[in-house]
C-alpha positions as CSV (number, residue, x, y, z in Angstrom):
1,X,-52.9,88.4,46.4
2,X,-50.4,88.5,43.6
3,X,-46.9,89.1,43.4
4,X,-45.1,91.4,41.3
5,X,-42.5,88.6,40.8
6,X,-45.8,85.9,39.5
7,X,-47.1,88.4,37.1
8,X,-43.7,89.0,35.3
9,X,-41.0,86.9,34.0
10,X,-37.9,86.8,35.4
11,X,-35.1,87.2,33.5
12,X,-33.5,83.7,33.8
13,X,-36.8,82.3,33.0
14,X,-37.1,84.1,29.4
15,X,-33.2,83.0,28.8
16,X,-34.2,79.2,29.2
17,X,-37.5,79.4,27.1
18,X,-35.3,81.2,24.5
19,X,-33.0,78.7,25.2
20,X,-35.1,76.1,24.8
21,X,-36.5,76.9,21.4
22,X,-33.3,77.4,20.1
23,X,-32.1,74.5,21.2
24,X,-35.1,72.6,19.9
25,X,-34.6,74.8,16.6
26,X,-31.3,73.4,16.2
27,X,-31.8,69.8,17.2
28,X,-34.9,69.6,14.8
29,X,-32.8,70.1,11.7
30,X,-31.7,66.4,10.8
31,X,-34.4,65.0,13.0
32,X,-35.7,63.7,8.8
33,X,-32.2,61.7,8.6
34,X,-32.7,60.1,12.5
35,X,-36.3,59.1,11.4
36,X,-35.6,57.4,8.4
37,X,-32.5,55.9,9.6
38,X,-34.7,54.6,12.8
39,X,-36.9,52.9,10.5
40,X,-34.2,51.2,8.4
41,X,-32.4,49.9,11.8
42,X,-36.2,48.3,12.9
43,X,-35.9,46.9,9.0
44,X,-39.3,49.4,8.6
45,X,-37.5,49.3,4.9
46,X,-40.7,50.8,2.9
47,X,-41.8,53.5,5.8
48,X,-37.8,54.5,5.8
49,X,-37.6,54.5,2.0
50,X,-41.2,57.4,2.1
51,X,-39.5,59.2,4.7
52,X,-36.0,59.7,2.7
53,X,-38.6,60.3,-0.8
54,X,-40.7,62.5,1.5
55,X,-37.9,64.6,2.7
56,X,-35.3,64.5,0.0
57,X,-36.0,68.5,-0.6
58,X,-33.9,69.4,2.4
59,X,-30.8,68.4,1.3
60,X,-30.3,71.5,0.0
61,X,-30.2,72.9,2.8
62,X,-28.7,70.2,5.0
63,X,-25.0,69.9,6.8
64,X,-22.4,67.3,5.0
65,X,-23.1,65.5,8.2
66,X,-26.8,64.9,7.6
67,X,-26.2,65.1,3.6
68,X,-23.8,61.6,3.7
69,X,-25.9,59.9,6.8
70,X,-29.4,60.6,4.1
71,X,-27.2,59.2,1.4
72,X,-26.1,56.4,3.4
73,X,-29.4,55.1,4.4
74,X,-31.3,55.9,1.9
75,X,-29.1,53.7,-0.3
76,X,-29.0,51.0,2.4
77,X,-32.8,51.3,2.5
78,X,-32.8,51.1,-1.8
79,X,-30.2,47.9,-1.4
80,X,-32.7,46.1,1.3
81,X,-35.5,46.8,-1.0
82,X,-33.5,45.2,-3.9
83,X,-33.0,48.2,-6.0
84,X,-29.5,48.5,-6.8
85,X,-29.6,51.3,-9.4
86,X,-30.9,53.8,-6.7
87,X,-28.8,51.8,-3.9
88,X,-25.9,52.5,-5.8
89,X,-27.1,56.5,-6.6
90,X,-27.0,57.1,-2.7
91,X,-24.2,55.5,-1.8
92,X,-22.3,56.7,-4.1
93,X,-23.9,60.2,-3.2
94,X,-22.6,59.2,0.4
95,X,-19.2,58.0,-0.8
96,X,-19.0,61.7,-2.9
97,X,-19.9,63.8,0.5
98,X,-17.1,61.7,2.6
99,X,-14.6,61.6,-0.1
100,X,-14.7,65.9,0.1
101,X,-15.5,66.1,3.9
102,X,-13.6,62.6,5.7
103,X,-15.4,63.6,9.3
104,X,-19.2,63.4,7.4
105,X,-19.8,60.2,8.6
106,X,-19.2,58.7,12.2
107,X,-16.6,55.5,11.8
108,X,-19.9,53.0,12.1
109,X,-21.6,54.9,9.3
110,X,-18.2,54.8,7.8
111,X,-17.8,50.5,8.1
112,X,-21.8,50.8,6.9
113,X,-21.1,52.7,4.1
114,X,-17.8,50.3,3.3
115,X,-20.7,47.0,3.9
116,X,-23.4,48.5,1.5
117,X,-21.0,49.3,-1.1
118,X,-20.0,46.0,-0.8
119,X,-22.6,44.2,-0.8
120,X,-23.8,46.3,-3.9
121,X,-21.1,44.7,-5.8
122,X,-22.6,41.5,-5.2
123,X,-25.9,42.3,-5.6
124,X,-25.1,44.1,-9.2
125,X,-22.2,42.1,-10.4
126,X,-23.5,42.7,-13.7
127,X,-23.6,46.2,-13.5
128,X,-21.2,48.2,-16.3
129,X,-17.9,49.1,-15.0
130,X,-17.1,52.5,-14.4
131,X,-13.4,54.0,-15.0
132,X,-11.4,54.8,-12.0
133,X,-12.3,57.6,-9.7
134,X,-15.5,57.7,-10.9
135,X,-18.6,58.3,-8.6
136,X,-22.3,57.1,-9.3
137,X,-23.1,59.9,-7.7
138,X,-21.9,63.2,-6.2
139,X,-22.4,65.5,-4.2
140,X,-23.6,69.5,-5.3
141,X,-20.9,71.5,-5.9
142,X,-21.8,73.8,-2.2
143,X,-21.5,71.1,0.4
144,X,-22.7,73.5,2.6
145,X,-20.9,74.4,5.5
């Protein structure tokens, strides 16, 4: 014998699946950055660098949060893999997005950013010298929101 109450949803039991999906909706939208930058911290340098090639399309669409933190790692990842031209096209992507939007990055993505730069220098000391306030990169014109 069956319930009325088993057969239909109850009201707070709809609100937490909706809940839930949106929630998951939500979460899921920089889960791309997370993954790549997962890979880079196990030094998984080539699986991080398909990832950030993989999903580069959704910057478009992406937060200035997520938009610097791909930029970051993705030049980190370039740098580690010894390719300074695209290291220093990310990170100065990154260095674009934080210069417009200062709370982009978290202050350890900050000191990372400050590090790869850095160490880019010394990598690429032969690299041409660009004029002051320059940027190897920046960021679109829409940072999004």
């Amino acid at each position: 014998m069956c319930s009325v109450a088993v057969r239909q949803p109850s009201r707070l039991s709809v609100f937490t699946l909706v809940s839930a999906v949106l929630l998951l909706t939500s979460a899921c939208g920089g889960h791309y950055v997370s993954r790549g930058s997962a890979l880079y911290d196990d030094a998984h340098y080539v699986e991080a660098a398909e990832v950030f090639e993989q999903t580069e399309g959704r910057l478009a669409s992406s937060s200035n949060d997520e938009r610097a933190r791909f930029g970051l790692y993705r030049g980190a990842t370039f740098l580690k893999l010894g390719d300074t031209g695209h290291a220093a096209r990310w990170l100065g992507y990154a260095r674009s997005i934080v210069k417009k939007d200062p709370d982009a990055l978290s202050g350890a993505d900050l000191a990372m950013l400050s590090a790869s730069l850095e160490a880019l220098s010394r990598a690429a000391p032969d690299a041409p010298e660009r004029k002051a306030g320059s940027e190897v990169a920046t960021a679109p014109a829409d940072s999004g929101p």
